[in-house]
C-alpha positions as CSV (number, residue, x, y, z in Angstrom):
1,X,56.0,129.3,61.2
2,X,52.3,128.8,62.2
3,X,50.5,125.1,61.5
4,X,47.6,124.4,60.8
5,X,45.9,125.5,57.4
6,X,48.5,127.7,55.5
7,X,47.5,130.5,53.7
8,X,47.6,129.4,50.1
9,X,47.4,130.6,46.4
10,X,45.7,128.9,42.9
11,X,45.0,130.2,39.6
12,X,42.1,129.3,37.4
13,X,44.4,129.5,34.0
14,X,47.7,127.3,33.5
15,X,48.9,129.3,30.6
16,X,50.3,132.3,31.9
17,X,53.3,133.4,30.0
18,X,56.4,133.7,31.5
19,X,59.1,136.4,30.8
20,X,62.2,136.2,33.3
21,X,60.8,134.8,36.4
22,X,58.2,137.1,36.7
23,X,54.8,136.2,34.8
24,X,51.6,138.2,32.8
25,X,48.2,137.1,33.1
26,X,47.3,135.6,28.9
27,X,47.6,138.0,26.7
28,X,49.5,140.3,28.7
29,X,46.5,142.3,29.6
30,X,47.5,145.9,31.1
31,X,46.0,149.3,31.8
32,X,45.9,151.7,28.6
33,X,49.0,153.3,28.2
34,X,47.0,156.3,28.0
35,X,45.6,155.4,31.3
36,X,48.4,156.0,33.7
37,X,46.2,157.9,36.4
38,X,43.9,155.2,38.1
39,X,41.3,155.8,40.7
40,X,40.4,153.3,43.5
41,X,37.2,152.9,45.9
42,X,36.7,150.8,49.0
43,X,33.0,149.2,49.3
44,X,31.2,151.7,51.5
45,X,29.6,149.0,53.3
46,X,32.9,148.3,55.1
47,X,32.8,151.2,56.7
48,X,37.2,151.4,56.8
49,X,38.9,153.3,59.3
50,X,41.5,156.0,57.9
51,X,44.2,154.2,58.9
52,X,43.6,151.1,57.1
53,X,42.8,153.3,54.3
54,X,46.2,155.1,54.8
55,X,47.5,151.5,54.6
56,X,46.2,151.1,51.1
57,X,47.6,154.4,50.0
58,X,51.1,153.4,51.1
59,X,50.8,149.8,49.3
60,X,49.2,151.4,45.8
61,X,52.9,154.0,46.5
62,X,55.4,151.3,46.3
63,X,54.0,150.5,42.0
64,X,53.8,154.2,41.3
65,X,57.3,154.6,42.7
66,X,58.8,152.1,40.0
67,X,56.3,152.9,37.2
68,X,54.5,156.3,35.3
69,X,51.4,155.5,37.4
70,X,49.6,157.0,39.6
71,X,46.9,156.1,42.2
72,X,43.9,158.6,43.5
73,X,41.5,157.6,46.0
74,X,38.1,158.6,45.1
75,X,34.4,158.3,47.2
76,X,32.7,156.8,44.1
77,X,32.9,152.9,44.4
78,X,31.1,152.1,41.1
79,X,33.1,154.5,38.5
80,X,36.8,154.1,40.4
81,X,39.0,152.3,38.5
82,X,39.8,150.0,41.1
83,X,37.5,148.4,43.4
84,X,38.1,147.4,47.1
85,X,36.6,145.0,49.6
86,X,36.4,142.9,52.2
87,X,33.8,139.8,51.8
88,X,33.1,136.8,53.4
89,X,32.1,133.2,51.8
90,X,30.6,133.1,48.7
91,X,30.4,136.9,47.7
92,X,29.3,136.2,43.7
93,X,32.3,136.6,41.9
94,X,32.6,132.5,41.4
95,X,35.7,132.2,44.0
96,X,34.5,132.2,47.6
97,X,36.5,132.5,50.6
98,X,37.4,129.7,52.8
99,X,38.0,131.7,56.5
100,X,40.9,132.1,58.2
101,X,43.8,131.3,56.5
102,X,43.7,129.7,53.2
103,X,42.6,132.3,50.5
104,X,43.2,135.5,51.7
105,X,42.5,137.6,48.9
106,X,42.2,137.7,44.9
107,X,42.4,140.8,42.5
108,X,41.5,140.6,38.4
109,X,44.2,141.6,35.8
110,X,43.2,144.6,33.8
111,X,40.3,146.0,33.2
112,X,38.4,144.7,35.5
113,X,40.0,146.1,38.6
114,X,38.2,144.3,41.2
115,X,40.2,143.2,44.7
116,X,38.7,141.3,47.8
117,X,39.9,140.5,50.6
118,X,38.4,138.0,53.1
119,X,37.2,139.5,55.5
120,X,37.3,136.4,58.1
121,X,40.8,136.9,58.2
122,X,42.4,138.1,61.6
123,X,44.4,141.4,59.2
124,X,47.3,142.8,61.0
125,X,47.1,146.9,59.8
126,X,50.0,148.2,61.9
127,X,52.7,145.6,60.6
128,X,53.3,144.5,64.4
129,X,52.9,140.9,65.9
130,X,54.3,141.3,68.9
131,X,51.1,142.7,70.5
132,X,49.6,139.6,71.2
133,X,48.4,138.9,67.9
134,X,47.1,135.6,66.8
135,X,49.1,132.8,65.4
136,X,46.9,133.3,61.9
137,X,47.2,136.9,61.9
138,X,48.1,138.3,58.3
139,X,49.7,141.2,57.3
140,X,47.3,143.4,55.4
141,X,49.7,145.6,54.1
142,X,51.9,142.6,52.2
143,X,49.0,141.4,50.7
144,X,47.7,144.8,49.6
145,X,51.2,145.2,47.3
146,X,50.6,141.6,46.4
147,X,47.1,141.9,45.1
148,X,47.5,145.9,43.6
149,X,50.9,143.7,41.2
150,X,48.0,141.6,39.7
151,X,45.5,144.3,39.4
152,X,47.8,145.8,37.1
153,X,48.8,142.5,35.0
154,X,51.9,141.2,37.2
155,X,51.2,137.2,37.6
156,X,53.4,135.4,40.1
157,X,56.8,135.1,40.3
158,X,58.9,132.0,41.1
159,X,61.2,134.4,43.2
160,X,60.8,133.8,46.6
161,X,62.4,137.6,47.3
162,X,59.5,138.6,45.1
163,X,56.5,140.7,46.3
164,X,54.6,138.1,43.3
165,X,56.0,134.7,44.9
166,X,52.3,133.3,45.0
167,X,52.3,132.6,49.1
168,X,53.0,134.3,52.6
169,X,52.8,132.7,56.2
170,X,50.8,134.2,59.4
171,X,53.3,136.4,61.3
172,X,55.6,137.5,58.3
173,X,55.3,141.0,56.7
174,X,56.9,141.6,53.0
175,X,55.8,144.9,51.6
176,X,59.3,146.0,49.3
177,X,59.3,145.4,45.8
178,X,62.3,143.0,44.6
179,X,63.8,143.5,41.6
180,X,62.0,140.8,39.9
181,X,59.1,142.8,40.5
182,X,60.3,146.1,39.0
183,X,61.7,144.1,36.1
184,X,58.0,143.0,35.8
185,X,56.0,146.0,36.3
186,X,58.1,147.9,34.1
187,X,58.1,145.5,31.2
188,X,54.4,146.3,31.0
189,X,54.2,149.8,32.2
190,X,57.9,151.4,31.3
191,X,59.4,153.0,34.4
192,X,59.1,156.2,36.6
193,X,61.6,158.8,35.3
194,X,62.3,159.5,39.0
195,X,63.3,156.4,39.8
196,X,66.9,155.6,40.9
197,X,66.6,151.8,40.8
198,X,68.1,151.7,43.9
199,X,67.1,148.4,46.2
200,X,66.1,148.7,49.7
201,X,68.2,148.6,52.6
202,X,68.2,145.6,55.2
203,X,65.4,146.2,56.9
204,X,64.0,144.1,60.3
205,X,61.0,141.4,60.0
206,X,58.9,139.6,62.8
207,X,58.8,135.9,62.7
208,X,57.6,133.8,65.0
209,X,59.0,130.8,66.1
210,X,57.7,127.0,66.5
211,X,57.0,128.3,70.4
212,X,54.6,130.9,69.0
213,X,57.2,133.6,70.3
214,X,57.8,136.5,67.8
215,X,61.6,138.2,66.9
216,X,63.0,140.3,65.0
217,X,65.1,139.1,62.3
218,X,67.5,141.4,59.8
219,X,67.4,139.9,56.2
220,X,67.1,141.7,52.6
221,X,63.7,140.1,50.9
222,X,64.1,136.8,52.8
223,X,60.0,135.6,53.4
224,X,58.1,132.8,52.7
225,X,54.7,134.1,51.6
226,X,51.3,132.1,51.1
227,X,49.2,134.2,49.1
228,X,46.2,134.4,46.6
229,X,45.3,136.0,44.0
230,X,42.7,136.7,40.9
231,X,41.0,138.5,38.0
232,X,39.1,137.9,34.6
233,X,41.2,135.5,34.9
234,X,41.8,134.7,38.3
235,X,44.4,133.9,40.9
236,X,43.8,133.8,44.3
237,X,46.3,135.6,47.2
């Protein structure tokens, strides 16, 4: 893959409880069961174009397919549920970001809600690198599902297949849930009664190569992802 600085992932606690190979945040923190329809915002100062917004929408899809919850996007940023933006640096919350590569993002398990994103990053929003896209370029889209698991109490997984494995390289995109990650999400939310539990079908990723030449390449949940992640307790994406 790329060299250089890899995009990486840390957590701030080191006794998150383990059930299977997915893990919970301590305490197994999750939304109310009474809560199942959340709201999210994006920071208005971001000014987001509907597409990346779409992009968002179609990440926040791929829980509420596996669970009873649903996801609304709202225009009020302080009383959504869920909070989104991009930031730069040192931003307040006590983990900065460190520019390209590196920390890409970090969310806080439940209730907190809150998910940035750095926004030094160069973000991929239509899932292609072949269009002359930097070697650090990131998939927004894989880190979105990524960061919305731990908004909702999913730690990381030591299942490389799995949406929760804690890291993801430049030039790879990994947006299906794996069945590690349903097992997860489900332990803590119980599942959608319209889902079939059926897994996805091969589907092609790019990858580039040590030439900096991207291809297609067929394979069922077969990534190496450098993410981060974090919350009230926080993990970094």
């Amino acid at each position: 893959m790329n060299s250089g600085k890899q995009p990486r992932t840390h957590s701030s606690n080191s006794t998150i409880h383990t059930v299977a190979h997915y893990e919970f945040f301590p305490g197994k923190p999750r939304w109310p069961e009474s809560k199942t329809e959340l709201t999210y915002a994006f920071l208005p100062e971001n000014q987001l174009s509907e597409n990346v917004k779409s992009l968002f929408g179609r990440a926040f899809e791929r829980w509420s397919e596996v669970t009873p919850l649903t996801f609304t996007e709202t225009t009020s940023y302080s009383r959504a549920d869920l909070k989104i933006g991009f930031f730069s640096g040192d931003h307040g919350d006590g983990e900065p970001f460190d520019g390209v590569l590196g920390t890409l993002a970090h969310a806080f398990s439940p209730p907190a809600g809150r998910f940035h994103l750095d926004g030094d990053e160069n973000w991929v929003t239509d899932g292609n690198f072949l269009n002359g896209s930097p070697v650090s370029a990131v998939d927004l889209e894989s880190v979105a599902v990524h960061e919305i698991g731990h908004l909702l109490g999913l730690g990381h997984s030591s299942v490389e297949d799995a949406i929760m494995y804690p890291s993801i390289s430049s030039g790879t995109r990994k947006v299906e849930l794996a069945r590690d990650d349903v097992m997860g999400i489900q332990e803590l939310y119980g599942s959608n009664p319209n889902y079939n539990g059926s897994e996805p079908s091969l589907i092609p990723r790019q990858e580039r190569d040590s030439s900096g030449t991207y291809y297609l390449h067929y394979s069922l949940w077969e990534f190496v992802m450098p993410l981060v992640i974090g919350t009230f307790l926080l993990f970094t994406l």
